[in-house]
C-alpha positions in Angstrom: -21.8 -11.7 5.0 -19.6 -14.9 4.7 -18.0 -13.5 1.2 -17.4 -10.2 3.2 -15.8 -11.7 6.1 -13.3 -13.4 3.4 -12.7 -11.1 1.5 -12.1 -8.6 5.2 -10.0 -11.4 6.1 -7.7 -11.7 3.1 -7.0 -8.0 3.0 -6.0 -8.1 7.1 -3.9 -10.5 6.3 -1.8 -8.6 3.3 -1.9 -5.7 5.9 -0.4 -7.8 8.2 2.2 -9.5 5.8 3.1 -5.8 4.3 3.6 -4.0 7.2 6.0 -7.4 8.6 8.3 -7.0 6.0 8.3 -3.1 5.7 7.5 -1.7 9.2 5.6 1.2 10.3 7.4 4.1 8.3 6.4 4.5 4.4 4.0 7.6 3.5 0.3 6.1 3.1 0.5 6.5 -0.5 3.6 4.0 -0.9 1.5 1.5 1.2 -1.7 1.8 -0.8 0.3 1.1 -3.8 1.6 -2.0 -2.2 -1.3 -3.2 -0.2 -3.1 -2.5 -3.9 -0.7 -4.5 -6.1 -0.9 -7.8 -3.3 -4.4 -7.8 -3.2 -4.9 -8.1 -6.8 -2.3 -11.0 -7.1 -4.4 -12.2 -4.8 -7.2 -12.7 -7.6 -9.3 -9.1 -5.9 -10.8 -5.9 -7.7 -9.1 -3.1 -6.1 -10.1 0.5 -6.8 -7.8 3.2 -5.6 -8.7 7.0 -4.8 -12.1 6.4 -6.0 -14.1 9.5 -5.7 -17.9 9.4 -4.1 -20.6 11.4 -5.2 -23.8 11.6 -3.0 -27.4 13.2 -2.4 -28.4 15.0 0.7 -32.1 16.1 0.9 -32.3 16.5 -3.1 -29.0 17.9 -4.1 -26.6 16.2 -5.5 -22.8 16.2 -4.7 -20.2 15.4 -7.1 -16.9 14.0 -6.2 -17.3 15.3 -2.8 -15.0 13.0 -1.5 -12.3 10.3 -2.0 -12.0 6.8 -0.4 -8.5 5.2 -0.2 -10.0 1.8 -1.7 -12.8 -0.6 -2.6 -11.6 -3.9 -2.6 -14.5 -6.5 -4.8 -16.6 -3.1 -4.9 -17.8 -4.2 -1.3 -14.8 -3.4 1.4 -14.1 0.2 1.7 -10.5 0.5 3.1 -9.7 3.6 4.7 -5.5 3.9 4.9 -3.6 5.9 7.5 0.0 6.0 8.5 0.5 8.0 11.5 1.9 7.4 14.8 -0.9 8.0 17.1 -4.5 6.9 16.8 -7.5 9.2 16.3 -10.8 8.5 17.1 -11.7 10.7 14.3 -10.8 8.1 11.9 -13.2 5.6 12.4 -15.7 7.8 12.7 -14.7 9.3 9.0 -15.0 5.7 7.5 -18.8 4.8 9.0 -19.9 8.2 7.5 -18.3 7.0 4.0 -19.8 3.7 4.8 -23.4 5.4 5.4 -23.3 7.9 2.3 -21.9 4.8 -0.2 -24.2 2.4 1.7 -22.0 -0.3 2.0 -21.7 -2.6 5.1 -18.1 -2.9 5.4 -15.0 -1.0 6.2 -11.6 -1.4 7.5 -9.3 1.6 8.6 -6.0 0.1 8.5 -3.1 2.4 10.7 0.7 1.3 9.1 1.9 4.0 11.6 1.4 1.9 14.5 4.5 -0.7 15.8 2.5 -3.7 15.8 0.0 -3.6 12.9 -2.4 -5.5 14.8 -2.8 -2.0 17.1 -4.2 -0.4 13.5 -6.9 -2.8 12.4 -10.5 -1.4 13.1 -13.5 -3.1 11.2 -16.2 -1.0 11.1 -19.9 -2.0 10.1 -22.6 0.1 8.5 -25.5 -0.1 11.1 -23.6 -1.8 14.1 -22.9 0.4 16.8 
């Protein structure tokens, strides 16, 4: 998971460094289009509105949802920019997390004053 953890790390840190210089009130979309364009001059893959197909119980579900981004077609990033914080949230990203099966997420709140208050790491399996 070392690879993961740098990769979680490097896009905390671009969160962080974004939401410095701008602050707390862009639309989502402007900072998904930022956070996007510094992490691939950072040298990362990043995939944006990527929609997720699944299978529940033998049927198969086509583009039944979107995710925000995959950063290095590992990190699921889940964007939000409101004010107040819903638990609702992070349970939205394990569920992606679960029906991609992938390990790692991070729901990342720009609406908040200190960015540090909308950083939530969630793992596939870890409760």
């Amino acid at each position: 998971m070392t690879q993961e953890n740098e990769i979680s790390g490097d896009i905390v840190d671009a969160a962080v460094k974004l939401h410095q210089r701008l602050g707390p009130g862009l639309l989502e979309s402007a900072y998904e289009m930022i956070l996007a364009a510094e992490l691939v001059r950072r040298g990362h893959r990043v995939e944006t509105q990527v929609p997720v197909s699944f299978d529940y119980e033998g049927m198969k579900f086509e583009n039944a949802f979107r995710v925000d981004m995959i950063v290095d077609e590992q990190i699921v990033v889940e964007l939000k920019a409101t004010e107040q914080k819903n638990p609702v949230f992070a349970r939205q990203l394990k569920t992606y997390l679960v029906l991609m099966n992938k390990d790692i997420g991070l729901l990342l709140n720009f609406g908040q004053m200190k960015m540090v208050n909308g950083i939530e790491r969630i793992v596939n399996g870890y409760e």
